[in-house]
C-alpha positions, -999 to +999 in steps of 0.1 A: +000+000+000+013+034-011+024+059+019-001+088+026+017+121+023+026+142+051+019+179+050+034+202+074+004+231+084+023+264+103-007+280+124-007+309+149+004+302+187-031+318+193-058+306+170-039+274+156-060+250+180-097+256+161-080+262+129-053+232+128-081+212+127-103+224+092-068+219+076-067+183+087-105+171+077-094+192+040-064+167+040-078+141+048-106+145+024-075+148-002-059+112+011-032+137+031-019+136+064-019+173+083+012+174+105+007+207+128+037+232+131+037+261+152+066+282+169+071+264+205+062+230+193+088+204+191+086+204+150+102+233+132+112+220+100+097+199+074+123+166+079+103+136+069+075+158+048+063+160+014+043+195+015+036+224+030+005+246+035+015+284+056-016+292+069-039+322+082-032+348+108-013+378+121+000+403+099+028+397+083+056+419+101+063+455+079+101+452+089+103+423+061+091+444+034+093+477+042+058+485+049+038+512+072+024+508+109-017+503+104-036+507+139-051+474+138-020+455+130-015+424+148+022+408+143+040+377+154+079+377+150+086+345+158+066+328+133+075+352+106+105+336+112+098+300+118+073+305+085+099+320+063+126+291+072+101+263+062+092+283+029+129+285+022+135+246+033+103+239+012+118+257-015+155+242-014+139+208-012+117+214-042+083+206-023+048+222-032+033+247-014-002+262-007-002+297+011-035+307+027-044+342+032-013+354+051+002+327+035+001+337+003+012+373+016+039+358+032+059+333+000+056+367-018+072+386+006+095+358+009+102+363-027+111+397-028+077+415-029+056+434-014+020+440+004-008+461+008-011+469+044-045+477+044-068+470+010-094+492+018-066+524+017-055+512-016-087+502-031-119+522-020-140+504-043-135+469-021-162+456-003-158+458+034-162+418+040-148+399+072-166+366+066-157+327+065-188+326+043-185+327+003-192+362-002-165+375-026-168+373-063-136+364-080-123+355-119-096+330-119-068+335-153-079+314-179-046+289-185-036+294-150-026+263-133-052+272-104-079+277-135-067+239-142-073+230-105-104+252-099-115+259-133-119+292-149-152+305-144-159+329-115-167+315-081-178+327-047-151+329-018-147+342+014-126+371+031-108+374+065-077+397+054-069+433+054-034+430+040-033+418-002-009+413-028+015+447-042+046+442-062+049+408-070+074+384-056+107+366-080+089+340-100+052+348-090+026+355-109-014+371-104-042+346-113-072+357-099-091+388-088-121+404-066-145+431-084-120+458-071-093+442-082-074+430-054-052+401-063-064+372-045-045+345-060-007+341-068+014+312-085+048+305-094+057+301-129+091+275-122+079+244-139+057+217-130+063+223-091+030+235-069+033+267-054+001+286-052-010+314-029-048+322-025-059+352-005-099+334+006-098+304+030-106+271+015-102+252+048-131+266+059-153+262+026-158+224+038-190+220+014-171+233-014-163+205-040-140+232-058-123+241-027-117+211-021-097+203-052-068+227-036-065+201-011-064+175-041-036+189-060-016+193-028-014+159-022-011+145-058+020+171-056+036+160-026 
């Protein structure tokens, strides 16, 4: 019988214990195993793994891309740090990754880019939506690899960030947008290997077939 894989999920120190566990009925689903990391557990690296999913959270700390002080920023040092080692072990060891929501911030950041610290400064046309429901229109790029995972057409998802996409990342590219144009997908361009940001939360989306499929690929990858 073929081995499961093993993904390694990095969650926050505060809300990791009710969000850990979405991440592991996704994998599941997908034929995965979910192998919880955080800063002050005994795991830090990805030794023995096959994937990697950076999940939700805190802000992703200014000082790493030069950004501005927002009064509702919420930051955690220490797993900026622990997150940006596993991307660059994840990275070096050629293994697929799926960033969710901070995520996604964070492997472009780790890539040289940049972020909006707060969307609804830079876009006054977005909807003001904090919700785990699918509320949020977005298009997906046709030809994308996530439109080959998701498919093209325009789907509902949900929104629980502040922070977005700015200058793209080495390597990354834009593949889907909300009405007001926020990027809310990125992917890298480097050949066959997985590495896909996406800005909603598809952990939570649990009756979502297509949500689900992000799971899929995950594990087909790893």
């Amino acid at each position: 019988m073929s081995r499961h894989p093993h993904i390694g999920v990095s969650v926050s120190t505060r809300t990791g214990w009710r969000v850990f566990p979405f991440f592991r009925w996704g994998l599941h689903r997908a034929g995965a195993v979910a192998v919880r990391i955080e800063t002050g557990r005994a795991r830090g690296n990805l030794k023995g793994l096959d994937g990697l999913i950076i999940g939700g959270g805190d802000d992703v700390g200014i000082e790493l891309y030069g950004g501005e002080l927002m009064p509702h920023s919420r930051f955690d040092v220490a797993r900026d740090r622990l997150e940006l080692g596993l991307i660059e072990e994840a990275e070096n060891l050629r293994l697929p990754i799926l960033g969710v929501c901070r995520g996604a911030q964070l492997i472009n950041v780790a890539r040289g880019g940049t972020l909006h610290e707060d969307i609804y400064d830079s876009y006054p046309g977005a909807r003001r939506l904090n919700t785990p429901l699918p509320r949020k229109l977005v298009r997906i790029a046709p030809g994308s690899r996530l439109a080959h995972i998701l498919g093209a057409e325009p789907s509902r998802v949900n929104a629980l960030h502040r922070q977005s996409v700015d200058r793209l990342g080495a390597g990354l590219a834009p593949v889907a947008w909300d009405e007001a144009g926020v990027v809310q997908a990125i992917e890298g361009e480097e050949g066959p290997r997985l590495v896909i940001g996406v800005q909603w939360h598809p952990e939570y989306l649990l009756l979502s077939r297509r949500d689900a499929r992000l799971f899929r690929a995950l594990a087909e990858h790893a």
